[in-house]
Backbone as a chain_set.jsonl record, in Angstrom:
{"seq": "XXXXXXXXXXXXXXXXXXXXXXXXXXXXXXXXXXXXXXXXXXXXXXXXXXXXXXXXXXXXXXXXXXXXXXXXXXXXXXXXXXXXXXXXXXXXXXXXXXXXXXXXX", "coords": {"N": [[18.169, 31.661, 12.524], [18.493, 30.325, 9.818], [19.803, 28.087, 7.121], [18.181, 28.715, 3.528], [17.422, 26.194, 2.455], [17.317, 24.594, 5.096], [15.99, 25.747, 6.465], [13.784, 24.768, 4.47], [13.776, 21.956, 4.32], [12.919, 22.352, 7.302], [10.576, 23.44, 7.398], [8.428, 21.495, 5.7], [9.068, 18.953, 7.093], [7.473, 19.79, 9.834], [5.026, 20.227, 8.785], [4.053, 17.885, 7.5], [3.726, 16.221, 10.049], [2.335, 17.656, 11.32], [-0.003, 17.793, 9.829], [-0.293, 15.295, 9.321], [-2.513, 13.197, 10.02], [-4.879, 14.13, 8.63], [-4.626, 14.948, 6.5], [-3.598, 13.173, 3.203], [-1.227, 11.932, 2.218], [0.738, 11.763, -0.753], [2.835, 10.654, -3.086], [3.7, 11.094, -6.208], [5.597, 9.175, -9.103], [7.192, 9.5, -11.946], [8.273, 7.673, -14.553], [10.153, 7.512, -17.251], [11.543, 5.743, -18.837], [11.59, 2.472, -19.233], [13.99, 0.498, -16.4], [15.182, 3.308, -16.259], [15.972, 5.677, -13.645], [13.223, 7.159, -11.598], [11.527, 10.071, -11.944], [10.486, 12.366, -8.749], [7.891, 13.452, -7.466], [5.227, 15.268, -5.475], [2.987, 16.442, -6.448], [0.651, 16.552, -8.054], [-0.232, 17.882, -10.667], [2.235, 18.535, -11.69], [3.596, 15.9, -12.062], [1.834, 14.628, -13.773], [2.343, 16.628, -16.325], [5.233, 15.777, -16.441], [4.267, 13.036, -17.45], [3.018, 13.47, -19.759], [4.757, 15.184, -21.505], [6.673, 12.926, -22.055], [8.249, 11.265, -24.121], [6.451, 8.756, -26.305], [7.06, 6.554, -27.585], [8.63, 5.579, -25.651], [7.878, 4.39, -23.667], [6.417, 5.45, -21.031], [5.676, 5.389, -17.311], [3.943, 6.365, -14.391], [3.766, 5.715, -11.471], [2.105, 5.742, -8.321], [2.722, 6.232, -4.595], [1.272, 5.705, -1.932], [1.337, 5.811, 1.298], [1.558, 3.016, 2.824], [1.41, 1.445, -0.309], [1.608, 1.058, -3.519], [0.842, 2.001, -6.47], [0.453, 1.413, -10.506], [-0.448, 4.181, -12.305], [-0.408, 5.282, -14.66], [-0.158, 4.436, -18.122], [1.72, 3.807, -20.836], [0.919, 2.493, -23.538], [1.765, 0.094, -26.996], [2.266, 2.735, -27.802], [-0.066, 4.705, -27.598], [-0.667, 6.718, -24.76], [-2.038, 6.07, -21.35], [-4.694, 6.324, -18.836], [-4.914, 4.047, -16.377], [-7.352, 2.267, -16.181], [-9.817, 1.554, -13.596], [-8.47, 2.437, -10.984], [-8.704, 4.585, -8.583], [-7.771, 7.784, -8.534], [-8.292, 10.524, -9.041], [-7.66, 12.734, -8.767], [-4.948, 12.803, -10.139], [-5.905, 11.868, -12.883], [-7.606, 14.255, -13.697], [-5.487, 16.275, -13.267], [-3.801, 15.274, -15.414], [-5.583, 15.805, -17.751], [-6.152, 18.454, -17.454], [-3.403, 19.398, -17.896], [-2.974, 17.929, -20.956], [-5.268, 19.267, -22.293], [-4.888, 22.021, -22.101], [-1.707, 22.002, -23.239], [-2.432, 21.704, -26.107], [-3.241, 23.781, -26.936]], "CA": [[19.179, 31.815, 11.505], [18.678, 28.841, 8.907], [19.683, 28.482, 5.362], [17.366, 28.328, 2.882], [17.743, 24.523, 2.325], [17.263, 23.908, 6.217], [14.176, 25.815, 6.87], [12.496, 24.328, 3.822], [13.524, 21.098, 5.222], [12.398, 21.893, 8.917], [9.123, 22.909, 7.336], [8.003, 20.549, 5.491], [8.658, 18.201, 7.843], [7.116, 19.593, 10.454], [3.958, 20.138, 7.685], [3.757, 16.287, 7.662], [3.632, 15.762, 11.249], [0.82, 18.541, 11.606], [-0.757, 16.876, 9.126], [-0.145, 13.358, 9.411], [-3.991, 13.108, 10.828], [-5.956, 14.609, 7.817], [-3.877, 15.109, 4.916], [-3.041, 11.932, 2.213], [0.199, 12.148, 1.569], [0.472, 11.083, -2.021], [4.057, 10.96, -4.104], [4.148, 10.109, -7.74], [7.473, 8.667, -9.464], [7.092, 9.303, -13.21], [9.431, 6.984, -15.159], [10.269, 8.198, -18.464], [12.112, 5.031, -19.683], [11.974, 1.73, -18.255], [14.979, 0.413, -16.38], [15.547, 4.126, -15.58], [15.565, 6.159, -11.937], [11.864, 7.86, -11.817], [11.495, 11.807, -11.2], [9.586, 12.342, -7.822], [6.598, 14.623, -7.564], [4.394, 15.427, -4.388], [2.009, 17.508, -6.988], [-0.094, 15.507, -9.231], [-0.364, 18.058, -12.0], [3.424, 18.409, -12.434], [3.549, 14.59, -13.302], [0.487, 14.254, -15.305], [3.001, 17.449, -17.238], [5.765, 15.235, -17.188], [3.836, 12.067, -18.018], [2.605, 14.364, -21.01], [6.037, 15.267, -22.188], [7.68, 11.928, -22.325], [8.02, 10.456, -24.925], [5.205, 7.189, -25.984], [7.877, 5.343, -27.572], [9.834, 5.398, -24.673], [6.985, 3.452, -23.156], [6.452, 5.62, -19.557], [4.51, 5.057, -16.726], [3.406, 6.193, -13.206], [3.211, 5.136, -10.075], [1.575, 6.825, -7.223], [2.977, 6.151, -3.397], [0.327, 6.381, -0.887], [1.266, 5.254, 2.843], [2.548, 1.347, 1.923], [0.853, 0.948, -1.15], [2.162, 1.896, -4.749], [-0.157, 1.385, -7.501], [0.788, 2.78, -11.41], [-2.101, 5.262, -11.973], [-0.675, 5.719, -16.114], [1.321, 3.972, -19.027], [2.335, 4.025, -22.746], [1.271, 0.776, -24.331], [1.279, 0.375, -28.323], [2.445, 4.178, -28.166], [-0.805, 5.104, -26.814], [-0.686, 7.302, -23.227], [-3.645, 5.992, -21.149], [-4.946, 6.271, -17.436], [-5.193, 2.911, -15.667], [-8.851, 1.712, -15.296], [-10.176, 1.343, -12.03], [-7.748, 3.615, -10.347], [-9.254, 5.65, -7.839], [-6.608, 8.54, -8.556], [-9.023, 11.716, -9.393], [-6.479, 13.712, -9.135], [-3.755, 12.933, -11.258], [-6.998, 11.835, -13.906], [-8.353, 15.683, -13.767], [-4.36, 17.068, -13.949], [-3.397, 15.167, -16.978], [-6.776, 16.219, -18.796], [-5.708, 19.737, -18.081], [-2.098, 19.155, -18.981], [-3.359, 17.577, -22.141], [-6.509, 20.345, -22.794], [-3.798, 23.165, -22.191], [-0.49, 21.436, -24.234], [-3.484, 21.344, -27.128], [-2.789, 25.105, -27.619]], "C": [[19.328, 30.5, 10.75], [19.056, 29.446, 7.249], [18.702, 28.385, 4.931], [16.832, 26.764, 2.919], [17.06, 24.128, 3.618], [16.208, 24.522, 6.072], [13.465, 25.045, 5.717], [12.512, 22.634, 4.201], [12.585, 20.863, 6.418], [10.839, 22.154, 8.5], [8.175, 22.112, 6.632], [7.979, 19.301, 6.08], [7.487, 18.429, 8.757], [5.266, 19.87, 9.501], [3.6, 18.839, 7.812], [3.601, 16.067, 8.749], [2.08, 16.391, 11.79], [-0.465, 17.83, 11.146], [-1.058, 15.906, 8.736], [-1.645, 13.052, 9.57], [-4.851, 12.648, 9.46], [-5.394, 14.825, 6.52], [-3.483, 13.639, 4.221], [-1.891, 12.601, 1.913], [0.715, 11.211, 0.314], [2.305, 11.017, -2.898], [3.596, 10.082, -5.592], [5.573, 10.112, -8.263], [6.587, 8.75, -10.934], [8.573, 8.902, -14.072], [9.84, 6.893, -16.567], [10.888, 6.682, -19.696], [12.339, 3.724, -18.901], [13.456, 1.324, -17.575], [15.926, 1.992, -15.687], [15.189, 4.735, -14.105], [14.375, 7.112, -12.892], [12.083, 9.008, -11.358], [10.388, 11.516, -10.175], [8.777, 13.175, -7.896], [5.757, 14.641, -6.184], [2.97, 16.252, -5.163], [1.383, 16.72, -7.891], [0.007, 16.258, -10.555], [1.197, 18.619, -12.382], [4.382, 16.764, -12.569], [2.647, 14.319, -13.76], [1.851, 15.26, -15.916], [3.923, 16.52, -17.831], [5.455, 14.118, -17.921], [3.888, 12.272, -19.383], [3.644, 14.146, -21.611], [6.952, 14.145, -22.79], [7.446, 11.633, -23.321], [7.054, 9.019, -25.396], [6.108, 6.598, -26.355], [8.277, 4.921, -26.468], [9.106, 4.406, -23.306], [6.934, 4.251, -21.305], [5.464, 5.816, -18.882], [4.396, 6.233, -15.302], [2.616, 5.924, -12.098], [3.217, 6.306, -9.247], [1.869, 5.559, -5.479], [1.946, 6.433, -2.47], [0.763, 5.588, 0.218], [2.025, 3.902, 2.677], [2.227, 1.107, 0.864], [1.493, 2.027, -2.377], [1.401, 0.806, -5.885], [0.33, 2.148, -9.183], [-0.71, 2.731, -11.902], [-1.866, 5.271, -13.836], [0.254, 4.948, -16.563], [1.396, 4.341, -20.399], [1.894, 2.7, -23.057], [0.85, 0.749, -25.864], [1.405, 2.012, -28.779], [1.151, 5.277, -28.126], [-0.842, 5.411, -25.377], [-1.674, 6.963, -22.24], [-3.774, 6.246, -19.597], [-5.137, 4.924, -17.025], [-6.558, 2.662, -15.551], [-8.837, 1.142, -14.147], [-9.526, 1.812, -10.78], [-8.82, 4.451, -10.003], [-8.101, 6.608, -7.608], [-7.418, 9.737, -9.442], [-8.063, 12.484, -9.654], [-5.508, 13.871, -9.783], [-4.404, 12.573, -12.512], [-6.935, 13.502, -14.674], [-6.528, 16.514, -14.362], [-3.635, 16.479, -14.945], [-4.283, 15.38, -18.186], [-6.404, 17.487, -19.033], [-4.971, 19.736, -18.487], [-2.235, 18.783, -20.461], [-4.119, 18.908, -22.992], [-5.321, 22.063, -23.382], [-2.327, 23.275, -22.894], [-1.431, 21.446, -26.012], [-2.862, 22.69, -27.996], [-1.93, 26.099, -27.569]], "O": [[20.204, 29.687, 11.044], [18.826, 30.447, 6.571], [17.876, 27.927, 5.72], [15.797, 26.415, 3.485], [16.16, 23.304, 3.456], [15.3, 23.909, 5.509], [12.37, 24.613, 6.076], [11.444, 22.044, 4.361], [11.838, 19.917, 6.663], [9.933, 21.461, 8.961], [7.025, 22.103, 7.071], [7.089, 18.504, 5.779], [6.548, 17.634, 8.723], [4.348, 19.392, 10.167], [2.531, 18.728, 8.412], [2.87, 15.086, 8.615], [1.13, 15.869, 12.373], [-1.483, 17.453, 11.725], [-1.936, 15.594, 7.931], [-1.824, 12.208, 8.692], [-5.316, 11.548, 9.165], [-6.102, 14.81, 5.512], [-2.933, 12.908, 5.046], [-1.744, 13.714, 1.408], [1.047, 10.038, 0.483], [2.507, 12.19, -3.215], [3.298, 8.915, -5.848], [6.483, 10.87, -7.927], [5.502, 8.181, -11.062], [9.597, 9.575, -14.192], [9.755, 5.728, -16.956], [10.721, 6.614, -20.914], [13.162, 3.736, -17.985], [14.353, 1.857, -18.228], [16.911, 1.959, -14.949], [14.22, 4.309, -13.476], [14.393, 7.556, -14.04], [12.81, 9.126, -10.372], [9.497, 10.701, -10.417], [9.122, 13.958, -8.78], [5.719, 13.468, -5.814], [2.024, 16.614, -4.463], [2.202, 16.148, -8.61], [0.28, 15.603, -11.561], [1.288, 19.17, -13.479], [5.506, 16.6, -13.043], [2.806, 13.308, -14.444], [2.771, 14.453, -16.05], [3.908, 16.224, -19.025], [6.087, 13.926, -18.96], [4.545, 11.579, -20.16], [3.766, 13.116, -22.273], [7.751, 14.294, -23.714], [6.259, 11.686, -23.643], [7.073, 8.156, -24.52], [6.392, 5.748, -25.512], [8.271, 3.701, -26.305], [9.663, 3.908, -22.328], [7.411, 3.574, -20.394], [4.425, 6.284, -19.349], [5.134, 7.182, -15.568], [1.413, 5.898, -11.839], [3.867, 7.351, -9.277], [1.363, 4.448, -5.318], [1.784, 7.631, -2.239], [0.495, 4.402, 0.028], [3.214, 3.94, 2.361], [2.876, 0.095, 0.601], [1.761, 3.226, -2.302], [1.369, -0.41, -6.078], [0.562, 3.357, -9.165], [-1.628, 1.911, -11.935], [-2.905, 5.269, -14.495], [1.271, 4.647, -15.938], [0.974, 5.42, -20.813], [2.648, 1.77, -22.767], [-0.228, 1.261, -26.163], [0.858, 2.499, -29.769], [1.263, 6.44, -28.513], [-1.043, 4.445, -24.641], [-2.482, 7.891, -22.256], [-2.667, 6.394, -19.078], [-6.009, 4.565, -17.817], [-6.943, 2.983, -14.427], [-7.993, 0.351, -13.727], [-10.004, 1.593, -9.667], [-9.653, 4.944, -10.764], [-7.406, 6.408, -6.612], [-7.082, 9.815, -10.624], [-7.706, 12.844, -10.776], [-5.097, 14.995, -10.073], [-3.701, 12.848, -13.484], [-6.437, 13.842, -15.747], [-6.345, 17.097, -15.43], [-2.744, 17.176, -15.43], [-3.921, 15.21, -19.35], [-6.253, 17.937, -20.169], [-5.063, 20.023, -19.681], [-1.513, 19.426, -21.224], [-3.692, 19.42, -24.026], [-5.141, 22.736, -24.397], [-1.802, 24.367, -23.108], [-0.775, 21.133, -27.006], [-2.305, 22.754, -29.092], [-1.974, 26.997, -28.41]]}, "num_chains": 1, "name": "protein.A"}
């Protein structure tokens, strides 16, 4: 007998523990405006979306969380959106190409 709320708690935890082994556990923070709190994401192609959406003036970036390490994977500079060179981050690469390819039309 759980609420909603609690089981999706109890399983996703216990999801991480199962999978602590073999799974990367990845978070991105997409930050829409410097100075502001970042939206969280566990999904790569719903922040490549919001990356997409933000505004370029507004100059925004993300960073990707892996284990201790936080690297930003994208930014705004000159009002140009770009991917980071030399980022090994395939995955949030590939879901802001589609986000982009698919926002096209």
């Amino acid at each position: 007998m759980y609420r909603h709320g609690q089981l999706e708690v109890m399983m996703r935890s216990t999801t991480e523990v199962i999978g602590s082994h073999s799974v990367r556990h990845e978070m991105y923070t997409v930050i829409c405006k410097s100075g502001q709190r970042g939206i969280e994401f566990s999904d790569a192609r719903l922040a490549a979306l919001a990356f997409l959406r933000a505004p370029a003036n507004d100059r925004p970036f993300v960073l990707r969380h892996q284990g201790n390490a936080t690297h930003v994977v994208a930014s705004a500079k000159a009002g140009t959106k770009l991917i980071e060179p030399g980022r090994l981050d395939d995955t949030f690469r590939a879901a802001y190409e589609s986000a982009a390819i698919a926002n096209a039309f």
